[in-house]
N, CA, C and O atoms as CSV, one atom per row, in Angstrom:
chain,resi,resn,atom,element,x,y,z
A,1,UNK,N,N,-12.199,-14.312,-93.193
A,1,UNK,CA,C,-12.970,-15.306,-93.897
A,1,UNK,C,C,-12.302,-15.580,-95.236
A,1,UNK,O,O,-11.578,-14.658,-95.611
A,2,UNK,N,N,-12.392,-16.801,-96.170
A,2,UNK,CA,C,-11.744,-16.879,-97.111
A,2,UNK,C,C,-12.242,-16.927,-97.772
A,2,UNK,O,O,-13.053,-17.847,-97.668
A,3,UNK,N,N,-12.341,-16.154,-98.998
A,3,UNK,CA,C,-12.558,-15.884,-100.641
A,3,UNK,C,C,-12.856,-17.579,-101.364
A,3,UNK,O,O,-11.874,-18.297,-101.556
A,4,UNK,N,N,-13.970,-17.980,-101.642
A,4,UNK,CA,C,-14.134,-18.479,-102.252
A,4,UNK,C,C,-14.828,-18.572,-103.947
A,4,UNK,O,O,-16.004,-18.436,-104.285
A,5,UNK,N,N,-13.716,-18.830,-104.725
A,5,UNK,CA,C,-14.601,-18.960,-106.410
A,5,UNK,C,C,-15.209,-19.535,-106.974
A,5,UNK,O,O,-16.270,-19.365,-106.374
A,6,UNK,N,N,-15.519,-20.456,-108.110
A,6,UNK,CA,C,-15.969,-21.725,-108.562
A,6,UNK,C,C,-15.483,-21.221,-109.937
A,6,UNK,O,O,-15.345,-20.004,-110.059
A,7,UNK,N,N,-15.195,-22.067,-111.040
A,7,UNK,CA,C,-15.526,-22.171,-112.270
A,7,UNK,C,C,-16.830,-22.081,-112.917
A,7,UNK,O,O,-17.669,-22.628,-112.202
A,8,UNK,N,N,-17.433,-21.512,-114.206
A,8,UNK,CA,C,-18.486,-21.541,-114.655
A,8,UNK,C,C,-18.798,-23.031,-114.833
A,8,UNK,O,O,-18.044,-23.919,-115.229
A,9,UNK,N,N,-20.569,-23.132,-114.304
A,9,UNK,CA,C,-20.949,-24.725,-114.506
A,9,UNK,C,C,-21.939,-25.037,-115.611
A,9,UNK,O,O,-22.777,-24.257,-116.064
A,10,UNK,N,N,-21.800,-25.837,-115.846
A,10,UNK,CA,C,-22.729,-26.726,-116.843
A,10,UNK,C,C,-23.703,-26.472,-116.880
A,10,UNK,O,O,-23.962,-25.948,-115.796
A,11,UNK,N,N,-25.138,-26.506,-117.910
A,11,UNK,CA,C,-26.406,-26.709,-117.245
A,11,UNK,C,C,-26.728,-27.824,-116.681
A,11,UNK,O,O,-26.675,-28.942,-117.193
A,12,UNK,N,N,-27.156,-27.469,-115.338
A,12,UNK,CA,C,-28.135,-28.477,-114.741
A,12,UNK,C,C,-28.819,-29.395,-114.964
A,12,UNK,O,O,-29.657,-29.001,-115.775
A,13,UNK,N,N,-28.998,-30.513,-114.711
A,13,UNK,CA,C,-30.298,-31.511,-114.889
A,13,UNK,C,C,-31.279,-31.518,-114.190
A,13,UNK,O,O,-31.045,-30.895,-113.155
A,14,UNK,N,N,-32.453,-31.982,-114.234
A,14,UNK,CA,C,-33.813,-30.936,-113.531
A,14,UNK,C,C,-33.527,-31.628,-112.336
A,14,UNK,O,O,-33.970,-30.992,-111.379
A,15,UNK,N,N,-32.807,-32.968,-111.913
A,15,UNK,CA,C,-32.537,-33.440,-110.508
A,15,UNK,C,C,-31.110,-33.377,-110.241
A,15,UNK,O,O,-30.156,-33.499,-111.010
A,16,UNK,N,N,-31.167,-33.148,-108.903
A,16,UNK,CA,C,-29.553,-33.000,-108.236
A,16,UNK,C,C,-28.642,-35.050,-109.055
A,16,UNK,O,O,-29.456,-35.939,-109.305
A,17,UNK,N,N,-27.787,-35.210,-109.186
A,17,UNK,CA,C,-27.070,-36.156,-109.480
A,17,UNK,C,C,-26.762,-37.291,-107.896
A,17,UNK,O,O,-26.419,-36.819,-106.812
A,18,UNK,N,N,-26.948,-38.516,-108.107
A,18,UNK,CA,C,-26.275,-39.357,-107.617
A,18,UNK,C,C,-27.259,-39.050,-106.022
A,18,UNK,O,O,-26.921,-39.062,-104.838
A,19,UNK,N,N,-28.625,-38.785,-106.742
A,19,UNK,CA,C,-29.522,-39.069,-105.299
A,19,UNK,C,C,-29.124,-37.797,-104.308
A,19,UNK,O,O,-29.663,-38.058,-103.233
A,20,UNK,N,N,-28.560,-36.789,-104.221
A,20,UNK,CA,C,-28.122,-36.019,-103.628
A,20,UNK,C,C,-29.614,-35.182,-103.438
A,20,UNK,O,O,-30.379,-35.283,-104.397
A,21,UNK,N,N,-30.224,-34.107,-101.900
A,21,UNK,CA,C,-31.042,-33.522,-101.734
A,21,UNK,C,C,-30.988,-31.834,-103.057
A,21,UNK,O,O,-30.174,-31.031,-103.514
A,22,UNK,N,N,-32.160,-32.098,-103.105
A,22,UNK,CA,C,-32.315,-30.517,-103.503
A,22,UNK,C,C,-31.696,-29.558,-102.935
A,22,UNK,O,O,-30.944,-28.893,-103.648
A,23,UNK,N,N,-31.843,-29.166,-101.329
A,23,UNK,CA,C,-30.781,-28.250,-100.486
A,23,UNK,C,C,-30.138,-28.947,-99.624
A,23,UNK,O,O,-30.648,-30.023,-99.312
A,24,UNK,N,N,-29.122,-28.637,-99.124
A,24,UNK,CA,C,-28.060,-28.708,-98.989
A,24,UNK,C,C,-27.658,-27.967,-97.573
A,24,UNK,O,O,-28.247,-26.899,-97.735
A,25,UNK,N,N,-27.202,-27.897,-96.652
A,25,UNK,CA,C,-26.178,-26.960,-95.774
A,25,UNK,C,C,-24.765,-27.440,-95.791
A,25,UNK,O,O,-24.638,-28.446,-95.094
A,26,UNK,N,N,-23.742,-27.072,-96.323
A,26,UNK,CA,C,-22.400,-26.983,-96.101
A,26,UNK,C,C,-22.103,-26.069,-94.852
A,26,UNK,O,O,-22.290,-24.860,-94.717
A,27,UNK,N,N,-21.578,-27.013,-93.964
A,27,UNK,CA,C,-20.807,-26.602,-93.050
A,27,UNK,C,C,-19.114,-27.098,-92.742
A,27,UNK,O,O,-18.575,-28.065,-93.279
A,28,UNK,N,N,-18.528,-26.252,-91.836
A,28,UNK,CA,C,-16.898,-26.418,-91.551
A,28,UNK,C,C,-16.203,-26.080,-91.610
A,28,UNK,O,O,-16.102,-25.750,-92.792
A,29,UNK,N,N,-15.159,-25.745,-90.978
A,29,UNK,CA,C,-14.057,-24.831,-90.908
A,29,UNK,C,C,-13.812,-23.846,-92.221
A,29,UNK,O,O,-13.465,-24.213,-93.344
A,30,UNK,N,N,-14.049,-22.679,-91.834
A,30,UNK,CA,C,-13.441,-21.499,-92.544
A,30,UNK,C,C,-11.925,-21.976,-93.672
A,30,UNK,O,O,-10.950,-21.234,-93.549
A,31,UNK,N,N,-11.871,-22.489,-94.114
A,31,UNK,CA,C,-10.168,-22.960,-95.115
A,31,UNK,C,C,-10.844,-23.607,-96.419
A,31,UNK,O,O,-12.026,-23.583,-96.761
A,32,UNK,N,N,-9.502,-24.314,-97.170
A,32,UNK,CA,C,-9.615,-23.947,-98.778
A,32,UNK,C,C,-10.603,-25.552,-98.532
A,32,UNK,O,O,-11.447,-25.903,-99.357
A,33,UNK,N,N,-10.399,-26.067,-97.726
A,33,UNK,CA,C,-11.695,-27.216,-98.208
A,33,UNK,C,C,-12.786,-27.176,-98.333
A,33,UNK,O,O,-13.469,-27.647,-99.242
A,34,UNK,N,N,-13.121,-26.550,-97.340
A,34,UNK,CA,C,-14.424,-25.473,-97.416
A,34,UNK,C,C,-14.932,-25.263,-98.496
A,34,UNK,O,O,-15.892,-25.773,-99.074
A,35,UNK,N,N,-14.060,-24.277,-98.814
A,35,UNK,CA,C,-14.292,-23.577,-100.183
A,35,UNK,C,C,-14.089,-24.346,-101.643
A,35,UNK,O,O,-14.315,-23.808,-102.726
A,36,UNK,N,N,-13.601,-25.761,-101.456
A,36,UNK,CA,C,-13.687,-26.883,-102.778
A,36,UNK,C,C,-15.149,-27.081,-102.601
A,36,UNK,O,O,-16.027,-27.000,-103.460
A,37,UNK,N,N,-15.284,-27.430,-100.976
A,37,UNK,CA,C,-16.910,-28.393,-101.622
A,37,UNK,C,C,-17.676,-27.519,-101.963
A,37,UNK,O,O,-18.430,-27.873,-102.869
A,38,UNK,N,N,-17.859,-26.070,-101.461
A,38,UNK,CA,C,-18.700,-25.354,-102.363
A,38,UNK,C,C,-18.167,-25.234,-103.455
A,38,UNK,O,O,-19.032,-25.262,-104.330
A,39,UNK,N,N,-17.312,-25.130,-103.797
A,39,UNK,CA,C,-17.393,-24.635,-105.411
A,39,UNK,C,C,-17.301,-26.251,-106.261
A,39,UNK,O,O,-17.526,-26.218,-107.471
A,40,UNK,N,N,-17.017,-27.445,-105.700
A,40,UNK,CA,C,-17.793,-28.448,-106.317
A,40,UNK,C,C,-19.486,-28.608,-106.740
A,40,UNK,O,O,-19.982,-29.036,-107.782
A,41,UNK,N,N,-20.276,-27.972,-105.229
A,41,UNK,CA,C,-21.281,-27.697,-105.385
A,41,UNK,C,C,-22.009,-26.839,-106.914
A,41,UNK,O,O,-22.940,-27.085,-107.681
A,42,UNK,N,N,-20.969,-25.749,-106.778
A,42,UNK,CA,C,-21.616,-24.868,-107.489
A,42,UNK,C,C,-21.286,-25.520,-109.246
A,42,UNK,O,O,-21.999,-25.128,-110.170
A,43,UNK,N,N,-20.214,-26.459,-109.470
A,43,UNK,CA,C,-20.049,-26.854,-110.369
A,43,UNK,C,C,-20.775,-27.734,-111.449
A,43,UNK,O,O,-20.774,-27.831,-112.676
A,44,UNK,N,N,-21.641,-28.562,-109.951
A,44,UNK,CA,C,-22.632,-29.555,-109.751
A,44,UNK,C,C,-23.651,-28.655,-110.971
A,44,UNK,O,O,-23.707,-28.585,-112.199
A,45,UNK,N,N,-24.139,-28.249,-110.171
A,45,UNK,CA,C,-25.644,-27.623,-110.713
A,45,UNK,C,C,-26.161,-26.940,-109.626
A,45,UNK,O,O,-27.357,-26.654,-109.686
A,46,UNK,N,N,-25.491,-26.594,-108.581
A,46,UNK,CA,C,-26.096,-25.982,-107.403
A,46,UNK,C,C,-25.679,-24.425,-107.324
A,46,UNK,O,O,-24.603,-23.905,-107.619
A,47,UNK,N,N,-26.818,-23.866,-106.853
A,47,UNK,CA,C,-26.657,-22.230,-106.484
A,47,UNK,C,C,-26.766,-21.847,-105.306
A,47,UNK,O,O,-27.492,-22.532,-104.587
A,48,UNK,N,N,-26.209,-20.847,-104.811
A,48,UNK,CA,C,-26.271,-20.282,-103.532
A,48,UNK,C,C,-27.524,-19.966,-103.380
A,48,UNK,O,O,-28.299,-19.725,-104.305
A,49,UNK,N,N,-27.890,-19.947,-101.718
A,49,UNK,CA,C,-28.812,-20.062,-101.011
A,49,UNK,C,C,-29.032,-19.020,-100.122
A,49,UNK,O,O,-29.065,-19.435,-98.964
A,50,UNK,N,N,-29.241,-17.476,-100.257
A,50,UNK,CA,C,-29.328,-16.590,-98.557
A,50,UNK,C,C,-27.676,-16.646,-98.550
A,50,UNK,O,O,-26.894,-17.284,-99.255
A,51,UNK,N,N,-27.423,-15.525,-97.241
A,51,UNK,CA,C,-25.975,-15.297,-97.010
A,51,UNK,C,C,-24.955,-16.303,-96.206
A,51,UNK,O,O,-25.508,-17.107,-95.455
A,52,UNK,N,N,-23.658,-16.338,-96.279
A,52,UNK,CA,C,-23.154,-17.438,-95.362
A,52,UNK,C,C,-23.123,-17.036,-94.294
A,52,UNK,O,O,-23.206,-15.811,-94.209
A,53,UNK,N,N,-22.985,-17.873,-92.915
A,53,UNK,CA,C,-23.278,-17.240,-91.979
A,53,UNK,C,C,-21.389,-17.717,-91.392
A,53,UNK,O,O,-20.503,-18.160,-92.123
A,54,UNK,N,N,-21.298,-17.421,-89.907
A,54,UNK,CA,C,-20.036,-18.226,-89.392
A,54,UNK,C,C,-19.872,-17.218,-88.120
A,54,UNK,O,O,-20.093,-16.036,-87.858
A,55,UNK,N,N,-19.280,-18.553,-87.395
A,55,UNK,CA,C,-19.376,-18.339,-85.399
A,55,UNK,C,C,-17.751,-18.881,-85.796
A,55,UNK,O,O,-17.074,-19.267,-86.749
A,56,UNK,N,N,-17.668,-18.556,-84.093
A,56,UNK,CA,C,-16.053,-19.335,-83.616
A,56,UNK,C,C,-16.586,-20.095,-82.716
A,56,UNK,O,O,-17.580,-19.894,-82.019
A,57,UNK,N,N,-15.660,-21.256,-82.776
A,57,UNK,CA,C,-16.114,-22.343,-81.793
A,57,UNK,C,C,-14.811,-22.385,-80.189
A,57,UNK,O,O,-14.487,-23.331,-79.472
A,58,UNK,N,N,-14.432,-21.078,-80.169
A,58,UNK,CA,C,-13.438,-21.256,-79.255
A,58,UNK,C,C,-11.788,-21.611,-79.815
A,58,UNK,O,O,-10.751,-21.288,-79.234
A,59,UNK,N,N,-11.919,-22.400,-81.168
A,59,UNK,CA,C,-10.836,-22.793,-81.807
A,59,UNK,C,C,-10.625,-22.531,-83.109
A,59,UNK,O,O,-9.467,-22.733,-83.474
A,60,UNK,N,N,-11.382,-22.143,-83.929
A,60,UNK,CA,C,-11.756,-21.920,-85.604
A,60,UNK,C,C,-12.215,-21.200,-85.957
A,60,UNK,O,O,-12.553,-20.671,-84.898
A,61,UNK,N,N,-12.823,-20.246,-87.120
A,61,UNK,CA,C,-14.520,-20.338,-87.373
A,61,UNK,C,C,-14.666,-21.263,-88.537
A,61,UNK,O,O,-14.035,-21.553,-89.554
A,62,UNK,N,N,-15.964,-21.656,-87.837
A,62,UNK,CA,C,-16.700,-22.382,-88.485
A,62,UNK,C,C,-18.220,-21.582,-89.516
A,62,UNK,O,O,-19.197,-20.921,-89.167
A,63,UNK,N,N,-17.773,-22.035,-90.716
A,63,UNK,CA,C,-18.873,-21.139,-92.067
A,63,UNK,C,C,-19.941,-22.714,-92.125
A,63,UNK,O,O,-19.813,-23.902,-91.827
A,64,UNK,N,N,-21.129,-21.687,-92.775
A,64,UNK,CA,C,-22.312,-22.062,-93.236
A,64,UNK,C,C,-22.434,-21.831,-94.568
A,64,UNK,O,O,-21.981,-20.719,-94.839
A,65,UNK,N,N,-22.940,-22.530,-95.706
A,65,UNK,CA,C,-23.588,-21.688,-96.725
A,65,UNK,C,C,-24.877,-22.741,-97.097
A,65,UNK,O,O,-24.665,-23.926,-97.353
A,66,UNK,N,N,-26.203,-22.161,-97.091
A,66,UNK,CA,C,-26.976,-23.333,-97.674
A,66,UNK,C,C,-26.856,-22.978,-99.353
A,66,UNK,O,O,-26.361,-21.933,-99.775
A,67,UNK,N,N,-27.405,-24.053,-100.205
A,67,UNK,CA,C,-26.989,-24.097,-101.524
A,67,UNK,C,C,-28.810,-24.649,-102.207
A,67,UNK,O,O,-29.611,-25.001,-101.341
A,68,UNK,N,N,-29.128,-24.661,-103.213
A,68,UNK,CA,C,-30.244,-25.172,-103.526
A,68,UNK,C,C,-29.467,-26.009,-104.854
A,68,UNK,O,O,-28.314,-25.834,-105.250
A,69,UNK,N,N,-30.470,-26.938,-105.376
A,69,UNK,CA,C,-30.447,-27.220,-107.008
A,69,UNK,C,C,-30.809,-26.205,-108.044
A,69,UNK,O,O,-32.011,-25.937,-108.070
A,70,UNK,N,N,-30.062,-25.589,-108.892
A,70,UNK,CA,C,-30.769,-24.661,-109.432
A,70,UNK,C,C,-32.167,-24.830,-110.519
A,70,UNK,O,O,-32.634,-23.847,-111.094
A,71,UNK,N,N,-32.658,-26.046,-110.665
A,71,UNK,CA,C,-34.184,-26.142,-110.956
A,71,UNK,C,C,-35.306,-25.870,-110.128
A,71,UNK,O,O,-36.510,-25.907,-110.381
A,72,UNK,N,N,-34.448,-25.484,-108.698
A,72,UNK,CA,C,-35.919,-25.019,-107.316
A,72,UNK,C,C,-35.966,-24.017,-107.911
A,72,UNK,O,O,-35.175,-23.283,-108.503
A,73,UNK,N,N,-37.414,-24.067,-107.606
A,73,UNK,CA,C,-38.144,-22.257,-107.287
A,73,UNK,C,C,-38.122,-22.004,-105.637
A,73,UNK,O,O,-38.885,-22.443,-104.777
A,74,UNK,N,N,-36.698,-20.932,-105.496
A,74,UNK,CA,C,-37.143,-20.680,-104.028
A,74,UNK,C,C,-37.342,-19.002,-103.949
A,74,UNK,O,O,-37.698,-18.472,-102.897
């Protein structure tokens, strides 16, 4: 599985930006793109959500991570 980081983010605005949902599921191939849009996410104003999950599809694996806005109470 691949190591993904983010940079420290900004504070938040009490709504996600540009109409985007409160949560989120990122899914798709296990690689470094993957791991941009989450850590775009997390740059956003978004926080991780529960653990990532990830199957093989016969050809890949394929990762999960859900993400929230960090103004939810979850």
């Amino acid at each position: 599985m691949t190591v993904c980081t983010a940079p420290a983010s900004p504070a938040p605005s009490s709504t996600p930006p540009d109409g985007l949902p409160v949560y989120r599921l990122l899914t798709g191939p296990d690689d470094a793109s993957f791991c941009r849009r989450v850590s775009d996410a997390l740059a956003l104003g978004y926080r991780l959500y529960g653990s990532p999950a990830a199957t093989f599809n016969g050809q890949s694996v394929i990762v999960a991570q859900a993400i929230v806005w960090s103004g939810t109470v979850a």
